[in-house]
C-alpha positions in Angstrom: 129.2 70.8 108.5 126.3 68.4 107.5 123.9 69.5 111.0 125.1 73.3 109.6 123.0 72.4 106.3 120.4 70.8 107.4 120.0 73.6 109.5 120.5 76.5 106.8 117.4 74.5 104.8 114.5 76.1 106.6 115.9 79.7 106.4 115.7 79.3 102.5 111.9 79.5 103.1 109.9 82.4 102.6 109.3 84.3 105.8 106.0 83.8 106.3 106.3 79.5 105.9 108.9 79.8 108.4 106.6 82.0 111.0 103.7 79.3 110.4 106.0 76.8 111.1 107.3 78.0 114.3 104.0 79.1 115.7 103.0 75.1 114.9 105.9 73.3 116.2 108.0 75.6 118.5 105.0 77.7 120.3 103.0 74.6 119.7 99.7 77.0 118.4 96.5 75.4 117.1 96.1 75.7 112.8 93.2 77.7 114.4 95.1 80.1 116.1 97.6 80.5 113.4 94.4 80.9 110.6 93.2 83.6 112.8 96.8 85.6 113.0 96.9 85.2 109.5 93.4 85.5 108.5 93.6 82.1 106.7 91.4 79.1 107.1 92.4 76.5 109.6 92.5 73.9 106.5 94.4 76.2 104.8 96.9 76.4 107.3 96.3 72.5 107.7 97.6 72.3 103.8 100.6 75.4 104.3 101.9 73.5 106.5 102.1 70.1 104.7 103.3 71.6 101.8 106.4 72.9 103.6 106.9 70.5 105.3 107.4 68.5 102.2 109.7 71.3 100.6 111.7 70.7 103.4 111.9 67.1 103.0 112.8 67.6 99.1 115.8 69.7 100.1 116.9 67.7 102.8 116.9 64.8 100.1 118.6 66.7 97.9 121.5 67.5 100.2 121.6 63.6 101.4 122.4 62.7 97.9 125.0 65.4 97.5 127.2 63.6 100.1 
């Protein structure tokens, strides 16, 4: 039940947070590459990504202390 969570947290991200971070960490693209599908700036992708990546820590954190 507690993997089936953790694992429901990324789909509660908006669509396009989750394609970012699959291109980054599943297909393993470049913050280039993934600037230039999206027509962002690499640093901007750069800071997408941490951002999320944080949200996701946040709500992993809150369903630790929910145990």
């Amino acid at each position: 039940m507690e993997s089936e969570m953790l694992a429901a947290v990324p789909l509660r991200l908006p669509e396009r947070k989750r394609e970012i971070l699959f291109l980054r960490f599943y297909l393993r693209s470049s913050d280039a590459g993934i600037g230039n599908m999206f027509r962002l700036y690499r640093t901007t992708v750069i800071r997408r990504i941490n951002n999320t990546l944080r949200l996701l820590k946040k709500a992993m954190e809150v369903l630790e202390n929910e145990r």
